[in-house]
N, C-alpha and C positions, 0 to 999 in steps of 0.2 A: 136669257133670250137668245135664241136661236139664231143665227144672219147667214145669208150667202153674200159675201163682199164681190164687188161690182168691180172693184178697182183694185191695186194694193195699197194696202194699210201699213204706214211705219208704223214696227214691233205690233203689229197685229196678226197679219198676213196675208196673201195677193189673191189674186182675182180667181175668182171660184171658190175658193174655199169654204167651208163652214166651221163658222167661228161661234163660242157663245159669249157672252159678254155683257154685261149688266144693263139691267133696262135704261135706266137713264142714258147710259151711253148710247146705246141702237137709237132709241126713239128721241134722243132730241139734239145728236151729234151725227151717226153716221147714215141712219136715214133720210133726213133734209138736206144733208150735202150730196145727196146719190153716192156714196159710198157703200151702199149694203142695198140689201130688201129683206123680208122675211121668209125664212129657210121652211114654211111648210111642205106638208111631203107630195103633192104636187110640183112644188117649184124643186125640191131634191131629185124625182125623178126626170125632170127637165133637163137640170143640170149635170146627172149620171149621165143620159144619150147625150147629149153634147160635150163632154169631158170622153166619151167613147169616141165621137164620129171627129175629134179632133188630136188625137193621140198620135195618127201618123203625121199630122201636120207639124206638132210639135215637136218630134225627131230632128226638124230641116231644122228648125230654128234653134235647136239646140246644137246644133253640129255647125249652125253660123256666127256663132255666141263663139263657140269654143274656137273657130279657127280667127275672130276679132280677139280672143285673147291671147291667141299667137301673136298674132300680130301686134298688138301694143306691148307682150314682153320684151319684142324687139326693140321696139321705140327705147333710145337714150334718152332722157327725163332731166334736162339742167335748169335750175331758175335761177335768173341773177336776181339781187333787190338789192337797195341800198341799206348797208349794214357800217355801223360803229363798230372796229372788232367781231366779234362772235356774233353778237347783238343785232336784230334785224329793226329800220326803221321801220315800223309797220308790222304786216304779218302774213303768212304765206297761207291761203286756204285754198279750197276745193275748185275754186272759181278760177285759181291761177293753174291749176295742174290741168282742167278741163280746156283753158286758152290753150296752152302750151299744146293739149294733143289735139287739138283743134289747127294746128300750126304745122302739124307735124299730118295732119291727113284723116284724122282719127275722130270725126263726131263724136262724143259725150257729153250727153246732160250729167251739169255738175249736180243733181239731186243724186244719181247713180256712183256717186263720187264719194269714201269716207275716209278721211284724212287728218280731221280734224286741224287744231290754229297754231302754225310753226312761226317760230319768234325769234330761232336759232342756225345759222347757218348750218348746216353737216349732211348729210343721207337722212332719208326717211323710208319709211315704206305708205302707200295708200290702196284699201282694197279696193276695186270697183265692181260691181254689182251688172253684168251684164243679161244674166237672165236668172231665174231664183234659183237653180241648177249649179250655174256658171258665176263663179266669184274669182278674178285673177288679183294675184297683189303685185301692184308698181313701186320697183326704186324709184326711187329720185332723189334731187343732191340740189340742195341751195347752196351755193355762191355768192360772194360779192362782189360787186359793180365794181371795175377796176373806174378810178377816175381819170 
């Protein structure tokens, strides 16, 4: 089955695209959610003239993307948490790196965020996803909470 996706799709892919994908999945997962419609060749020519009359538009937003990830390789990256030793009490995710640049000036949805569950003090890295073009990767450095 054929889809034009309405939205982006994790490990699918974003908005406009056409995608095929097995019928169960289209018609009873990403069509009822508004995630897709079907790709007939009316609705492909639709989407060709609007993927055309929006191309120079997309240039800005790519050249805004790139200099926001200027800007966040700037950003110094520290998290404190309370840690036993090496050992973190708890665990450091996406939600805590998205605070932090939240802190620092820097709006990001932590869905844009992939980092995955640190448990360990030391350096990491986390990519973030600022436009399907534009992916920068963040150090960062967990700490422990002096007492």
């Amino acid at each position: 089955m054929e889809l034009i996706l309405r939205k982006d799709v994790q490990n699918l892919g974003f908005k406009d695209d056409v995608v095929t994908v097995k019928n169960g999945y289209g018609r009873n997962f990403l069509i009822p959610q508004g995630f897709a419609h079907l790709a007939t060749s009316s609705a492909k020519k639709v989407l060709a003239e609007n993927l055309r009359q929006r191309a120079h538009k997309e240039a800005k937003v790519v050249a805004d993307a790139k200099a926001l990830a200027e800007a966040l390789k700037a950003i110094e990256i520290k998290i404190s948490a309370k840690a036993g030793g090496e050992k973190l009490f708890g665990s450091i995710t996406n939600i805590d790196i998205a605070a932090v640049l939240a802190n620092a000036g820097q709006e990001i949805d932590r869905k844009f965020i992939t980092s995955g569950i640190v448990k360990r003090t030391g350096k990491y890295t986390a990519s973030v996803r600022l436009h399907r073009d534009v992916i920068v990767e963040l150090a960062y450095e967990i700490v422990a909470e002096k007492a």
